[in-house]
C-alpha positions as CSV (number, residue, x, y, z in Angstrom):
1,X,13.6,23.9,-40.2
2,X,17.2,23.8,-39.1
3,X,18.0,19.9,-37.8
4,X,19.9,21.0,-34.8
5,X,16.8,23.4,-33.9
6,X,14.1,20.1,-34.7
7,X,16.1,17.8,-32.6
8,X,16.5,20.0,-29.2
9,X,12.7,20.9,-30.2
10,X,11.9,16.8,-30.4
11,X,14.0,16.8,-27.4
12,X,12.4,19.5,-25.4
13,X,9.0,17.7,-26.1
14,X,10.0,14.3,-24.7
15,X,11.3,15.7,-21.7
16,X,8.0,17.2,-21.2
17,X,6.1,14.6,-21.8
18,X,7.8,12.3,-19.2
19,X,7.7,15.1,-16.8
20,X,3.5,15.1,-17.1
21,X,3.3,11.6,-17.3
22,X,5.8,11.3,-13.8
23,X,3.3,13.9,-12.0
24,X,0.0,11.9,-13.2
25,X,1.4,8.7,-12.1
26,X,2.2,10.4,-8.8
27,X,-1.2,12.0,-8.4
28,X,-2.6,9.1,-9.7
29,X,-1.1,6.5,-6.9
30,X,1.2,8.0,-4.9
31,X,0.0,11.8,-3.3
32,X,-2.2,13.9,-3.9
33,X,-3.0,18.0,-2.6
34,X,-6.5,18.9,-1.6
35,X,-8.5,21.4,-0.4
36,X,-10.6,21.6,2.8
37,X,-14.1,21.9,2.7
38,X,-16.4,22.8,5.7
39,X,-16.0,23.1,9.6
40,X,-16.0,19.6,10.7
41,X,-12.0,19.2,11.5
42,X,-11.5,23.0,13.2
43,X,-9.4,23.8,14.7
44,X,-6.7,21.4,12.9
45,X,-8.1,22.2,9.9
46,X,-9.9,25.4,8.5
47,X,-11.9,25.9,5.3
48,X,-9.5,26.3,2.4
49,X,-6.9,24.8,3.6
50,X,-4.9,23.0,1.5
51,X,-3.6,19.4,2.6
52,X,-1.0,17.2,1.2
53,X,-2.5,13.3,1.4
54,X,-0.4,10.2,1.0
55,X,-2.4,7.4,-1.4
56,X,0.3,5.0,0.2
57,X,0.2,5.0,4.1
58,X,-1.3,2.7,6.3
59,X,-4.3,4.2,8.3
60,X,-4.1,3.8,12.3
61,X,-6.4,4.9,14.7
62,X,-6.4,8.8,15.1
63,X,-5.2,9.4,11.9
64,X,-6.5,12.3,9.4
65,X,-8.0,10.4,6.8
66,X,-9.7,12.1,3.4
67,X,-12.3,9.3,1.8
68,X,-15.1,9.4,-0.8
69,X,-18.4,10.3,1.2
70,X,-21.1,7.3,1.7
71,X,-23.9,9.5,0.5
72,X,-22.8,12.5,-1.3
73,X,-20.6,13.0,-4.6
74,X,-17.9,14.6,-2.3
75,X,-14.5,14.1,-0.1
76,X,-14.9,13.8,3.2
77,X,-12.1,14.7,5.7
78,X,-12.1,13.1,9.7
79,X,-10.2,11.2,12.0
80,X,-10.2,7.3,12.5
81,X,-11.5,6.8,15.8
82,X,-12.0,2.8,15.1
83,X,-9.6,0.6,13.2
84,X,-11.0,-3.0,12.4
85,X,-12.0,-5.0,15.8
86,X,-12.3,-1.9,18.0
87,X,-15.2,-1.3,19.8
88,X,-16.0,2.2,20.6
89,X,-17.4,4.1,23.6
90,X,-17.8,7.9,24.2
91,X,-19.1,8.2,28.0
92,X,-19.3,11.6,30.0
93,X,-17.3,13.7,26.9
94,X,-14.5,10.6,27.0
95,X,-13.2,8.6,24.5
96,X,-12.9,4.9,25.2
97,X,-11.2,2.4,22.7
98,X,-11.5,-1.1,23.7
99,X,-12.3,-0.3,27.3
100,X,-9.5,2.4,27.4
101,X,-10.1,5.8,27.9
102,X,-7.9,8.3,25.4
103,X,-7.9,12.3,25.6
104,X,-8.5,14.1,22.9
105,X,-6.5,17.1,22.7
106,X,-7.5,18.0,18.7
107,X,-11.2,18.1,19.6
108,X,-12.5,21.6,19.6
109,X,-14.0,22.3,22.7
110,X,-15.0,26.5,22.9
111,X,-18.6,25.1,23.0
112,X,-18.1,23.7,26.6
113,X,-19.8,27.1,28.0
114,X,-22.7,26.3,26.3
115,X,-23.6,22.8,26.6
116,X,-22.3,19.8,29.4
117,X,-20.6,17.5,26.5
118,X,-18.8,17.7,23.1
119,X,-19.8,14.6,22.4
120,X,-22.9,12.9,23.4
121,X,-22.4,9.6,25.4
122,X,-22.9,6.6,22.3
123,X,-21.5,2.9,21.9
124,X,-20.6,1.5,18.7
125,X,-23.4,-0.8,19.2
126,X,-26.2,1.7,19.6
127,X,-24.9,3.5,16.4
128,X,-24.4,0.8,14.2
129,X,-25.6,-2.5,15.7
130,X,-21.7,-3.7,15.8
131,X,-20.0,-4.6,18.9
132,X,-16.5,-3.7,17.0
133,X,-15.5,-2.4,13.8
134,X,-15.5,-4.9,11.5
135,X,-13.7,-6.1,8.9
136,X,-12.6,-4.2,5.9
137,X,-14.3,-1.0,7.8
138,X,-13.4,2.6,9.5
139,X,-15.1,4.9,12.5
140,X,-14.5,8.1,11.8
141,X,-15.2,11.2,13.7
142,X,-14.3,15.2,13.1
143,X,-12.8,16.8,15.0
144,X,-15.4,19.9,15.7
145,X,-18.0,17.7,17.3
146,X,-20.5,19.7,17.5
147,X,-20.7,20.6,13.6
148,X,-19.0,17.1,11.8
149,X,-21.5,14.5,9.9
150,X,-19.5,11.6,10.8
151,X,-19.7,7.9,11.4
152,X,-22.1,8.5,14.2
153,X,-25.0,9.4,11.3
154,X,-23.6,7.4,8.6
155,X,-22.2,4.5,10.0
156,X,-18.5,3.1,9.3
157,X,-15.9,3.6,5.8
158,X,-15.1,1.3,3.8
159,X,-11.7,0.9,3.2
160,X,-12.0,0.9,-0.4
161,X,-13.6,4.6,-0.2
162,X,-10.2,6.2,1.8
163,X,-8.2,8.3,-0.6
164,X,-5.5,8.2,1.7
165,X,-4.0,9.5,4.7
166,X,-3.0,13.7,5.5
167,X,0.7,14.0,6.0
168,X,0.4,17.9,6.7
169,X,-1.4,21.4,5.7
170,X,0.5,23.1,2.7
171,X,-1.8,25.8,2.9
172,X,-1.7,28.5,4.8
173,X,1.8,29.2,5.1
174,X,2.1,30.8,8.7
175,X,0.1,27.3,10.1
């Protein structure tokens, strides 16, 4: 084989190399795509869409989150409701966080012809035994009520179970 041809072959293959290791590391650590599964976060998300979701953000409240699922060999996508030391109330289809009440606009709500409430009245305490959120832990709630298995059946997240935080939809286009 000609040297100049072995070189910018050699060449060729180190560059490559260091390109798939860069995009492992990134998927890895830093971001990662995925794609929706189920009805539980219509209308913001659909089934199939795909989602771009940083492994590096800090997670507030009312932030999309995507996290391994407490009972299931699956990802889980829902909104943090409850950030540690938050106590939770939902009372007459409204959202109160430590005492104050917050709209939620992202909650799907065509169901309202046919039932009272969205969301059933709970408090954090009756769900979990918990006055707050504790320590280390996440409520989480999707954002189609009436069809999410969410902290209000499986209690809070742990933090170590988040994948990380959705920064937007990549998929569909026209969304």
């Amino acid at each position: 084989m000609n040297p100049v041809i072995k070189e910018d072959l050699i060449s060729w293959m180190k560059t490559l190399l260091l390109a798939l290791l860069i995009a492992f590391i990134c998927r890895q650590f830093i971001f990662s795509p995925m794609t929706v599964k189920g009805e539980s976060m219509s209308p913001t998300f659909e089934e199939n869409n795909w989602i771009f979701v940083s492994k590096t953000s800090t997670i507030d409240r009312f932030d999309m989150v995507v996290f391994h699922a407490p009972e299931e060999n699956e990802k889980y996508v829902k909104r943090v409701i409850g950030v540690p030391g938050d106590e939770i109330e939902m009372k007459d289809d409204i959202l109160y966080v430590n005492g104050q009440a917050f709209e939620e606009p992202y909650v799907k709500r065509e169901y309202r012809l046919m039932v009272n409430t969205i969301t059933a009245d709970f408090t954090l305490n009756e769900l979990t035994g918990k006055q707050t959120v504790p320590e280390g832990y996440y409520f989480v709630l999707g954002d189609n009520r009436q069809k999410s298995y969410d902290s209000r059946e499986f209690g809070f997240i742990e933090e170590e179970s988040l994948i990380g935080e959705v920064k937007f939809k990549i998929y569909p286009l026209n969304e």
